[in-house]
C-alpha positions in Angstrom: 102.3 106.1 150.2 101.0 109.3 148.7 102.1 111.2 145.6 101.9 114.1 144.2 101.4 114.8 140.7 102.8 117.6 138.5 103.0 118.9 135.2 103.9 122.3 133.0 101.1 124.8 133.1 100.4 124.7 129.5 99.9 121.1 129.3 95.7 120.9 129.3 95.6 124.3 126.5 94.7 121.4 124.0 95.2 117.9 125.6 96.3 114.5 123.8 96.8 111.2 124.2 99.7 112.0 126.9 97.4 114.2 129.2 95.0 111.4 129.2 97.1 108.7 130.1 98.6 111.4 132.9 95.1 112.1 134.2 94.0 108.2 134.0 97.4 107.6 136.4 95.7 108.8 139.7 93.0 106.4 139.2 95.3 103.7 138.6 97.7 105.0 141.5 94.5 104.7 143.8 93.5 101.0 142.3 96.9 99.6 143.5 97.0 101.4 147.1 98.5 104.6 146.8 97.0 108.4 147.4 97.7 110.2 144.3 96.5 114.6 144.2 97.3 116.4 141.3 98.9 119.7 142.4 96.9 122.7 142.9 94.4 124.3 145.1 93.2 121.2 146.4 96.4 119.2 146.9 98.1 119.1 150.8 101.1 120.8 151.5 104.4 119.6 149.9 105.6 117.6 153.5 102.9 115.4 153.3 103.7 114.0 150.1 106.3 110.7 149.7 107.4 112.0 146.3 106.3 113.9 143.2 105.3 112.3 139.5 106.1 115.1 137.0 104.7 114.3 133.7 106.6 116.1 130.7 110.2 117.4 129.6 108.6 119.9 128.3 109.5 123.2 128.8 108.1 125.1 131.8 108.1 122.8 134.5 111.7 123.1 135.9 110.5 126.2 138.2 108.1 123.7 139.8 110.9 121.1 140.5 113.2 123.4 141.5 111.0 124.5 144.1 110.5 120.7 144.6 113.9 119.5 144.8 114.7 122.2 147.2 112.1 121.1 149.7 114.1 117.6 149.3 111.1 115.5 148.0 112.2 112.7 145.5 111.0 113.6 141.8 110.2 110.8 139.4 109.8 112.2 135.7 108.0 110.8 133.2 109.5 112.7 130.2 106.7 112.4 127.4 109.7 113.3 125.0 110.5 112.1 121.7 114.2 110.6 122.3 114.1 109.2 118.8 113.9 112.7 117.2 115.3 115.1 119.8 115.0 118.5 118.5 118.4 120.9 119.4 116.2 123.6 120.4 114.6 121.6 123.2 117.7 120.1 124.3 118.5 122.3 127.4 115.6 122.2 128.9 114.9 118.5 128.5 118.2 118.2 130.1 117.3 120.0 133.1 114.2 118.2 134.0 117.0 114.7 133.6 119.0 116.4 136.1 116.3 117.6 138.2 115.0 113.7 138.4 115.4 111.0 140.6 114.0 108.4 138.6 113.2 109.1 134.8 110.5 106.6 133.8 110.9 105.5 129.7 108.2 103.0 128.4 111.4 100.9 126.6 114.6 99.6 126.4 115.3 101.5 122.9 114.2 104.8 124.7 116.7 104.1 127.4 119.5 103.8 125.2 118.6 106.9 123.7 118.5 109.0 126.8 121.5 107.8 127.8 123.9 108.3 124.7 121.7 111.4 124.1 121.7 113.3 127.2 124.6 111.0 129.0 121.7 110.2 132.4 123.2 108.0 134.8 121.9 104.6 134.0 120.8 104.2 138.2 118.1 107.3 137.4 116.4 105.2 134.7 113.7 102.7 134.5 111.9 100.6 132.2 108.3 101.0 132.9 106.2 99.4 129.5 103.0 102.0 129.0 99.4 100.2 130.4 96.0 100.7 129.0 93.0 100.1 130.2 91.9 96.2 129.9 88.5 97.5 129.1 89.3 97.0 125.6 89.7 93.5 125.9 85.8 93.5 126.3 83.5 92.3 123.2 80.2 95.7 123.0 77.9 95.3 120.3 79.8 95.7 117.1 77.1 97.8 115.4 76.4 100.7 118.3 79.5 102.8 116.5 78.3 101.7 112.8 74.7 102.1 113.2 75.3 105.7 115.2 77.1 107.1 112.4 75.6 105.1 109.2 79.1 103.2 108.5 79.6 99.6 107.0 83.5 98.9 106.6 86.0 101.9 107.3 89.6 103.0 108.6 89.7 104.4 111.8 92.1 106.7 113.7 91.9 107.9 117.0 93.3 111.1 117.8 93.5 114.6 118.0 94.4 116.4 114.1 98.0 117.8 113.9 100.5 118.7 111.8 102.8 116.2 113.3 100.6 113.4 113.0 100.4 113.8 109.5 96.8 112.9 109.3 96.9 115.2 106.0 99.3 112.8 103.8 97.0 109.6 105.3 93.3 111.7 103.8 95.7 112.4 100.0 96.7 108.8 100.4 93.5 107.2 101.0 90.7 109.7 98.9 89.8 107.5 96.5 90.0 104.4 98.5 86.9 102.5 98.4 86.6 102.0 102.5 86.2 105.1 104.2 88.3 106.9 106.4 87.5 107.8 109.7 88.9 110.4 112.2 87.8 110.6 115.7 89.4 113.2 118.1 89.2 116.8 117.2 92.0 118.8 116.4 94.9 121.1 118.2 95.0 123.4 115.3 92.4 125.0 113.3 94.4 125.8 110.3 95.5 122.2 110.2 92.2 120.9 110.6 91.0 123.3 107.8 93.8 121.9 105.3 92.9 118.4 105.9 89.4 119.1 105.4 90.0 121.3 102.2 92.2 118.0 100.7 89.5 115.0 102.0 87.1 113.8 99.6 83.6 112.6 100.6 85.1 109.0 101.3 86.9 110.8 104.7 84.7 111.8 108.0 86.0 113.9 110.9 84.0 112.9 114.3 84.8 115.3 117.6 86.6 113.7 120.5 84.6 111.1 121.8 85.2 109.4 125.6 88.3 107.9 125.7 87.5 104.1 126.9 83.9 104.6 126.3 81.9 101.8 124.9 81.3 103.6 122.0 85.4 104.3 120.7 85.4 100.7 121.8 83.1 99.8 119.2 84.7 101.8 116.5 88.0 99.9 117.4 86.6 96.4 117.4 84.1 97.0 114.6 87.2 98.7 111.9 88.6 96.7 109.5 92.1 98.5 109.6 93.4 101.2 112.4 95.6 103.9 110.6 97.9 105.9 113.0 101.2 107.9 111.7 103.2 110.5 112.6 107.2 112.0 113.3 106.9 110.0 116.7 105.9 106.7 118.0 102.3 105.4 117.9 100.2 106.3 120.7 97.9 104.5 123.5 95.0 104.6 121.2 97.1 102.1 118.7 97.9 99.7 121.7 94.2 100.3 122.5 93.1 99.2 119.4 95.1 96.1 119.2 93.9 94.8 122.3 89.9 95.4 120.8 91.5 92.9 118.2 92.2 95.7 115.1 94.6 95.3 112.6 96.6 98.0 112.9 99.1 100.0 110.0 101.8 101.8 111.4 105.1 103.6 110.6 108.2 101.3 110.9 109.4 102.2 114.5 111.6 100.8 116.7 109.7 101.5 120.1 106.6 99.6 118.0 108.7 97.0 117.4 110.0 96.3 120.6 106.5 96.5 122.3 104.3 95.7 119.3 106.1 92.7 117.9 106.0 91.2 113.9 101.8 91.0 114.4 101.5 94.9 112.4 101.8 96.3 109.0 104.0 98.4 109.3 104.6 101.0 106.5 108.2 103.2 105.2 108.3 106.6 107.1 108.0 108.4 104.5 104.6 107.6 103.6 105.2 106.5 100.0 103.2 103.4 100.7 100.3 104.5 103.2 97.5 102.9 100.9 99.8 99.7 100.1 99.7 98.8 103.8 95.9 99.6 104.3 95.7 96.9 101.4 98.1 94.1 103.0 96.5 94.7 106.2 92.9 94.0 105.0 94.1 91.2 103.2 96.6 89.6 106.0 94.3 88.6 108.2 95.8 90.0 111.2 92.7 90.6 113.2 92.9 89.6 117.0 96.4 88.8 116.6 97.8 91.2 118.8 95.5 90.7 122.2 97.0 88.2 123.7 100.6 89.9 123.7 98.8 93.2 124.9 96.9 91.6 127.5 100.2 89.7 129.1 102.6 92.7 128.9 100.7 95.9 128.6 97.6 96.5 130.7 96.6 97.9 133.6 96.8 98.5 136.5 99.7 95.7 136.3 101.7 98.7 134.7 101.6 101.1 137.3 102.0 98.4 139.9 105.5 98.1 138.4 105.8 102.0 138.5 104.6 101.9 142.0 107.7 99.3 142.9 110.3 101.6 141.4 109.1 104.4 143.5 109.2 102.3 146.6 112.7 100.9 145.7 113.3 105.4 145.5 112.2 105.8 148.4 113.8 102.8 150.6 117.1 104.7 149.7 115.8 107.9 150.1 118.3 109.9 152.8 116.5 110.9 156.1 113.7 108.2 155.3 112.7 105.8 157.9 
């Protein structure tokens, strides 16, 4: 089988978490069997290709599957989109990448639900695919190269890129005064932001620049915290699910997708951040460490995850008019 993979052309202006996972699927794609190009100068012609993986709802994208679903491939969509807090002004154009798609891909059953009463998709288009991270996480590195590299004893850590939406800002007024220090790795999307948070942190809060997703060094960080922080107006990302599986406790916002693929094993915290430093407290003293790699390891790591995704695609494509 070989794929082709697609997304809007804005999507790599200022990348997160959801580019990366997109980016790490080809390599996953290729450790199960299957050819995966991303589209562009380099990829084959459209004919040669079994199907297309769009990543994204967001708008921009439905010229390209237009264009797609003309030339009668099969499209499978993984949406990227907040169904929990679906904004009105996005609405149309999220609904016509769901029409435009085959198969929508959602990560769980809460999501599906939501698509469905939300945007009333056929229940035959959707699939439960649970996200996968890389098992490399799993693996014990020295626990000082990360504390030793940046002079740190006991900290916070989150891993991401800085943005409004994150709410990074309300975690650095939360936590100023705390006596372990707070640690950001991952850059930021927007300077102004950025600038605000580092206006408000006091010398207890340190911003690192992106470092390698996977690398042994953010693997060290994760396994070496003592709490990992991660809020924001949607779900948690992979870095939280990473850091669970390196054995962190981890303090996050009271979410139903958490819930269904995190379990009762986090402290989870009210949305509205009136208890941010509360949690950081319970989870340092709830010894919750290493609780959650076990569950991680059996349900949410690859390339067992894209496996799955690979099966849906075949299950597409043995249906798939015209196809022999």
């Amino acid at each position: 089988m070989r794929l082709l993979l697609t997304t809007y052309h804005q999507a790599f202006l200022a990348p997160g978490g959801g580019e990366t996972e997109f980016l790490q699927l080809a390599e996953y794609l290729s450790e199960n069997g299957v050819r995966a190009d991303f589209y562009g100068h380099t990829s084959r012609p459209l004919r040669q290709y079994d199907a297309v993986i769009h990543f994204s709802a967001f708008g921009g994208g439905e010229g390209l599957l237009r264009s797609i679903r003309d030339a009668g491939k099969p499209i499978v969509l993984l949406p990227n989109y907040n169904f929990f807090n679906a904004a009105s002004t996005s609405a149309q154009v999220v609904r016509e990448h769901l029409d435009l798609a085959d198969l929508i891909v959602v990560r769980t059953h809460v999501e599906s639900e939501l698509c469905k009463a939300s945007f009333h998709v056929d229940d035959r288009k959707l699939v439960i695919v649970p996200p996968g991270i890389n098992p490399s996480f799993a693996k014990l590195v020295p626990d000082d190269l990360f504390r030793s590299a940046y002079g740190l004893e006991r900290f916070i850590l989150w891993v991401g890129a800085l943005e409004q939406a994150k709410q990074q800002l309300q975690a650095i007024e939360a936590l100023n005064d705390y006596d372990i220090p707070l640690i950001f790795i991952g850059g930021y999307r927007d300077r102004s932001y950025f600038e605000k948070c580092k206006a408000a942190a006091s010398n207890h809060v340190r911003f690192l620049p992106y470092l390698q997703a996977g690398s042994e060094i953010v693997r060290s960080a994760m396994q070496s915290c003592e709490v990992y922080l991660e809020l924001g107006v949607d779900f948690p990302g992979h870095s939280a699910i990473e850091a669970g599986l390196a054995g962190a406790p981890l303090v996050l916002h009271e979410h139903p997708w958490s819930r269904e693929l995190l379990g009762d094993d986090v402290t989870y915290i009210a949305a509205d951040n009136s208890d941010i430093g509360e949690g950081v407290s319970r989870a340092l003293a709830g010894k919750k460490r290493n609780l959650l790699v076990n569950r991680i390891k059996q349900q949410l790591v690859q390339p067992e995850s894209t496996a799955r995704l690979i099966q849906e695609i075949e299950l597409l494509l043995e249906r798939w008019p015209g196809r022999k």
